[in-house]
C-alpha positions in Angstrom: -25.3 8.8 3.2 -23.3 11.9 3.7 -20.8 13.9 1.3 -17.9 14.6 1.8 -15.6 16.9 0.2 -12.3 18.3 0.6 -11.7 22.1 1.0 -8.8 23.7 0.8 -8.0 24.8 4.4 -10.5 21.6 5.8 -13.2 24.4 7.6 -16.6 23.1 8.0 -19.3 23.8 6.2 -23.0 23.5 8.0 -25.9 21.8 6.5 -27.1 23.2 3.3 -30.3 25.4 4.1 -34.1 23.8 2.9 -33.3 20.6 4.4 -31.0 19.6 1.7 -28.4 16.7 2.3 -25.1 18.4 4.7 -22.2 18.7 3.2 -19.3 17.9 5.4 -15.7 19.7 4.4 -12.7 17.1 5.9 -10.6 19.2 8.5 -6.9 19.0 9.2 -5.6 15.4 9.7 -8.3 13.9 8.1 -7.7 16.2 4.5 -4.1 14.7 4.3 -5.3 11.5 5.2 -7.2 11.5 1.8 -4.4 12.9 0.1 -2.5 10.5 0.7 -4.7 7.2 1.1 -5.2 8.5 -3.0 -0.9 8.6 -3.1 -0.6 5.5 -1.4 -3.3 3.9 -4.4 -1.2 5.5 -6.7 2.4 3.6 -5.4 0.3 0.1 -5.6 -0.8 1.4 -9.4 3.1 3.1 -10.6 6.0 1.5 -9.0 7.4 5.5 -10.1 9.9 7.2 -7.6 9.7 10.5 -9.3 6.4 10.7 -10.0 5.5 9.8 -6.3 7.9 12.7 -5.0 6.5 15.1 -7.6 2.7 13.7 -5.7 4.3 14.9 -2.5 5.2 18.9 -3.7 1.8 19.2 -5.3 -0.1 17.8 -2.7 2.2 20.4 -0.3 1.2 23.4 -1.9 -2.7 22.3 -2.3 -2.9 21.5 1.5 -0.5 23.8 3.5 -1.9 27.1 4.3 0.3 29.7 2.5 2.6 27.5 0.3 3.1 28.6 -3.3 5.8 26.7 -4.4 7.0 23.4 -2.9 10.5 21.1 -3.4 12.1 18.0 -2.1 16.0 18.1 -1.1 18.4 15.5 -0.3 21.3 15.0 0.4 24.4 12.5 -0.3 27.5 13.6 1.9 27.5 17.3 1.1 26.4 16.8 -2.1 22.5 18.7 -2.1 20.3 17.4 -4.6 16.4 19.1 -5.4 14.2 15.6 -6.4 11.2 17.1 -6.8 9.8 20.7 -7.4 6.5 22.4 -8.4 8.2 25.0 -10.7 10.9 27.2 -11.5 11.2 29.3 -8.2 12.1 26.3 -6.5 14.6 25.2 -8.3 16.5 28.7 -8.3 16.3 29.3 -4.3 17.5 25.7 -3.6 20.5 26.7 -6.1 21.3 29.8 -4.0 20.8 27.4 -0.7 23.5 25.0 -2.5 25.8 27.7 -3.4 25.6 28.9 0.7 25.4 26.0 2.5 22.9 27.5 4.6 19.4 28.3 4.2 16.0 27.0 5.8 16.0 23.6 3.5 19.6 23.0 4.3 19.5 23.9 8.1 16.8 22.0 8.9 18.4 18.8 7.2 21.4 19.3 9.3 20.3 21.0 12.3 16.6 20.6 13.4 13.4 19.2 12.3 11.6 22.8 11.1 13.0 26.1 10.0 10.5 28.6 9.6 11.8 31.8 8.1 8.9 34.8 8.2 10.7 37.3 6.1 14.1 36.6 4.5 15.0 40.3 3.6 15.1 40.4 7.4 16.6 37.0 8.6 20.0 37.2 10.3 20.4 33.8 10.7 21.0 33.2 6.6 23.7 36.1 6.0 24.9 34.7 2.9 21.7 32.7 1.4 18.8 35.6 2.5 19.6 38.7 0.5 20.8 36.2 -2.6 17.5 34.4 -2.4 15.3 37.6 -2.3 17.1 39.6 -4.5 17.5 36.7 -7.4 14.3 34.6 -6.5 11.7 37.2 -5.2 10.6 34.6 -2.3 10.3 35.9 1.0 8.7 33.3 3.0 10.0 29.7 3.7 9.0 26.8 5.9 11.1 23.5 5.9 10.7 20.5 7.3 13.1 17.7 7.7 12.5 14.4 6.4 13.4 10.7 8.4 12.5 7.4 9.1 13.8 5.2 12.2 17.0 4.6 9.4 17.9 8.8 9.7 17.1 11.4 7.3 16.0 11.6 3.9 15.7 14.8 3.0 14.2 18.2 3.6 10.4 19.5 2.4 10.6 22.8 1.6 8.0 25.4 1.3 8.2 28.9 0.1 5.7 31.9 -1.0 6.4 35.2 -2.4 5.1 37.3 1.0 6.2 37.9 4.0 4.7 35.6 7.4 3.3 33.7 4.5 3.8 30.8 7.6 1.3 30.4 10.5 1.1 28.5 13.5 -1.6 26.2 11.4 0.9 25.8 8.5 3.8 24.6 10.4 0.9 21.8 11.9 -0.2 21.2 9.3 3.0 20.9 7.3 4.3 18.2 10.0 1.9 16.1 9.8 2.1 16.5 6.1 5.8 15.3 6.5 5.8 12.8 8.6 3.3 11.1 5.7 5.9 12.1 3.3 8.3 10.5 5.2 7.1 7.3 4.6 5.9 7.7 0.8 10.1 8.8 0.1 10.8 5.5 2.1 8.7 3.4 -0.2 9.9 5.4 -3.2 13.6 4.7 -2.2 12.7 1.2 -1.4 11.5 0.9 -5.3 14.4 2.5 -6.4 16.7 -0.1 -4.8 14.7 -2.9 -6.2 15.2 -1.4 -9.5 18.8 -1.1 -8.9 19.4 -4.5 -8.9 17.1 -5.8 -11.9 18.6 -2.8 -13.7 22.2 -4.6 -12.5 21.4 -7.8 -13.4 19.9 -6.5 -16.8 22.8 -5.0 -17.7 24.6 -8.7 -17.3 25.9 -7.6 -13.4 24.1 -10.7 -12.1 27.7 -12.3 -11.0 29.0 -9.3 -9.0 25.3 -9.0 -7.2 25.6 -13.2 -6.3 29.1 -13.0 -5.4 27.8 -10.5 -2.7 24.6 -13.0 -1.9 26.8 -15.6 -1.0 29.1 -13.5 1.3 26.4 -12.3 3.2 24.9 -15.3 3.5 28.2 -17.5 4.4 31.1 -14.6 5.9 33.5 -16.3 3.2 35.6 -14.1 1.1 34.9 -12.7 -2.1 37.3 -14.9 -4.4 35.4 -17.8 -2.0 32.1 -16.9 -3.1 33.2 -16.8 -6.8 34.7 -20.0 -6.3 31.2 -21.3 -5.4 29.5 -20.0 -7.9 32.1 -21.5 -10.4 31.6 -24.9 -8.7 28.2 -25.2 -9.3 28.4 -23.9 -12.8 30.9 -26.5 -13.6 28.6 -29.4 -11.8 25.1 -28.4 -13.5 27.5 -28.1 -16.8 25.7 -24.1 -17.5 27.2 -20.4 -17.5 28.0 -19.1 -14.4 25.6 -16.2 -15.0 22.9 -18.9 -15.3 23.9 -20.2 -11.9 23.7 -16.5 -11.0 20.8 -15.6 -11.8 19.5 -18.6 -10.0 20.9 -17.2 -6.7 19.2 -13.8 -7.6 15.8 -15.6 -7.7 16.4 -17.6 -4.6 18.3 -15.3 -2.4 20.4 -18.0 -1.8 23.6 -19.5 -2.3 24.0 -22.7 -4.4 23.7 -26.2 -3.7 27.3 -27.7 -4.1 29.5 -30.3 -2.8 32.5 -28.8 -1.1 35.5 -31.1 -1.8 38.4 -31.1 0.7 41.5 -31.6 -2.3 44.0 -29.9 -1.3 43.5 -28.1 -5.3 40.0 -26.6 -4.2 39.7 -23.1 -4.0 37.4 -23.7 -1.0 39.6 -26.3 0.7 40.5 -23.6 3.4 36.6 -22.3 4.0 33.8 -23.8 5.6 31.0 -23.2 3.1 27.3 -24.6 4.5 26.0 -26.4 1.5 22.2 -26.6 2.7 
């Protein structure tokens, strides 16, 4: 059997002399592949959007050459938000990025896929956010990638270090590949937040609003129609229409009710399927 272990730039180590067992240090791909096959155990074990994004910033900084300090940005409209951060220093430059509107993080949200700035006390293309950032935050170095999924962005990783061409050609590869697995653990984390949305909702006594919606979708009637149906088959089963709600939330489903055509039924004018 062979051992492996992971080194912190992935070079590889030869067979340890005297005919002892090799010990094999994982390169490249295969070190953030066990980063995050380890992340990926951890989103089965803690259902924990912000504690898988703060996974994603310290796994950045222990396996991108260069990186001291490491943050997560999204954004809402132009509303720029830092999720996740190692420490302090990225907290302050993403203020001064906010503050701008420009910046490495924020340009490569809006712009392109990677901004990789060598030396910001030098960078024309950040007028406004280089000289704030240096002078306020001391960082000199930043590398940013953008992240997606098929859906459209998500956010931005951003990396940053305290010297100048603190960014090779082997951390911007390795930093992709880094984001395109962090791509998809901020999809699953967003995915958990949703879900939590709506039992928070529904905990909170919002079941109603949340079935009204079910049965829209699910039939194209109205909103007042869709109330109307829950009402219906509150009134038949003789319960609270939150109890009928609640049902639909487990089911995904509308109701089972029997539509009557009196000219006094709120439904009267709508075709709602009943199956």
């Amino acid at each position: 059997m062979v051992e492996v272990s992971v080194g912190a730039l992935g070079d590889p180590v030869a067979a340890e002399p005297g005919g002892g067992m090799p010990v094999l240090e994982l390169t490249g791909e295969l070190v953030v592949a066990a980063l995050f096959a380890d992340l990926a155990r951890d989103l089965h074990r803690d259902d924990d959007p912000a504690a898988t994004l703060q996974r994603i910033v310290d796994f950045a900084v222990s396996s991108v050459p260069g990186a001291q300090h490491a943050a997560i940005t999204t954004v809402l409209g132009w509303e720029f938000t830092t999720v996740a951060a190692t420490d302090e220093p990225p907290m302050r430059v993403d203020q001064v990025q906010y503050e701008t509107r420009e910046g490495p993080g924020v340009d490569s949200l809006l712009d392109q896929e990677v901004y990789r700035a060598n030396d910001l006390a030098t960078d024309t293309r950040f007028p406004l956010f280089a000289p704030r950032a240096v002078s306020r935050t001391g960082v000199r170095s930043m590398l940013s990638f953008r992240l997606f999924t098929e859906e459209g962005s998500l956010g931005a990783l951003n990396l940053y270090a305290t010297s100048t061409g603190a960014f090779t050609s082997a951390s911007v590869a390795m930093g992709a590949l880094f984001a395109a697995h962090a791509s998809v653990a901020m999809r699953s984390a967003r995915q958990i937040e949703d879900t939590d949305a709506v039992a928070d909702a529904a905990a909170e006594g919002q079941e109603v609003p949340i079935a009204v919606g079910i049965v829209m979708a699910s039939t194209g009637c109205t909103e007042a129609e869709a109330r109307a149906v829950l009402e219906l088959a509150a009134r038949g089963r003789q319960v609270d229409m939150r109890e009928v709600a609640a049902q639909v939330l487990g089911s995904g489903h509308p109701p089972d009710v029997d539509v009557s055509r009196d000219a006094g039924d709120p439904l009267a004018t709508h075709d709602v399927d009943a199956a």
